[in-house]
C-alpha positions, -999 to 999 in steps of 0.1 A, spaced: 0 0 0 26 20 7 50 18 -23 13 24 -47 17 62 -28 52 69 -34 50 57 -73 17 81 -72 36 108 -60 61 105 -88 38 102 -111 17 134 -96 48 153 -95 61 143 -131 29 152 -143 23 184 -126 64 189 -141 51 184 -175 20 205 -177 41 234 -160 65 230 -186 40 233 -213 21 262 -196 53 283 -196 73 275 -226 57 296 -253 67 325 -223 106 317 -230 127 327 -262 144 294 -271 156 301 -298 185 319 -283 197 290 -264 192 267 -294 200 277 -330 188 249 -353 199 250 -389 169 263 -413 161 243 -443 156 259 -477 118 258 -473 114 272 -437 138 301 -449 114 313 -481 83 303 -461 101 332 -433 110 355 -460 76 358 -475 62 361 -446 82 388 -436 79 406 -467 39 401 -466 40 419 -432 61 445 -446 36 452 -470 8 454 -445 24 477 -420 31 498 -453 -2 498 -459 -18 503 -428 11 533 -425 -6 548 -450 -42 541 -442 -31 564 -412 -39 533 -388 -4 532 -374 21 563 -364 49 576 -384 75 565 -355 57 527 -348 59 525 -391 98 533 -388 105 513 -360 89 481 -375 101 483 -409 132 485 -398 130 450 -376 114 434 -406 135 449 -429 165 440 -406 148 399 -407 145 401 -440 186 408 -443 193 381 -419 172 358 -442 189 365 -475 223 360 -456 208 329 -447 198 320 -483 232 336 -498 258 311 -471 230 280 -478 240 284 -518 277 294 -514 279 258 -490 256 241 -518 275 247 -549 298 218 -560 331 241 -565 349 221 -589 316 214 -610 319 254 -611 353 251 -622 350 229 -647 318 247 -660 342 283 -664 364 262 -680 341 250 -707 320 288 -710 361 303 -713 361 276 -740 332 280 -757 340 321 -759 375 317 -779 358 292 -803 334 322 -807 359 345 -811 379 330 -833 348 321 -854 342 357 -851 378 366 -865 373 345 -893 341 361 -903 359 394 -908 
């Protein structure tokens, strides 16, 4: 009888852990204690997002339904996500591309272009 209290306790207390966790969560940023990497989807889901809301608050600005200083002050934080985004976007391609397929495709365009201009030399 007495060990059924004790593993009810637990429980109780494990539960009561749980649902406190939930309750407060959304409350905390936690993001800035963990940074997981964006895929390519999430990223231009974000940025047109962002871009949509920077239309809106345009809009609204000049509706007269927000303030001069409330329409500067949230441009510039969307405008400021919007720059981290395209950083984002920019370093996901730059680690994407294949650098020696990118070599070897200079190499065949630098290729291509004498053929043209010697063709083109000929023609004269």
């Amino acid at each position: 009888m007495q060990d059924i209290t004790v593993i009810s306790m637990i429980f109780t207390t494990i539960f009561a852990l749980a649902c406190l966790f939930l309750i407060l969560s959304p409350l905390f940023k936690w993001d800035a204690y963990l940074h997981i990497s964006s895929t390519g989807q999430d990223i231009g889901a974000s940025k047109e997002a962002l871009l949509t809301t920077l239309n809106e608050i345009e809009f609204e600005y000049k509706m007269d339904k927000i303030s001069h200083a409330d329409y500067k002050v949230l441009k510039k934080q969307y405008e400021t996500e919007v720059a981290g985004i395209m950083k984002e976007e920019e370093q996901l391609k730059d680690t994407n591309i294949d650098k020696d397929l990118m070599d070897e495709v200079e190499k065949e365009i630098e290729a291509q272009m004498k053929t043209y201009k010697n063709k083109k030399g000929e023609g004269k």
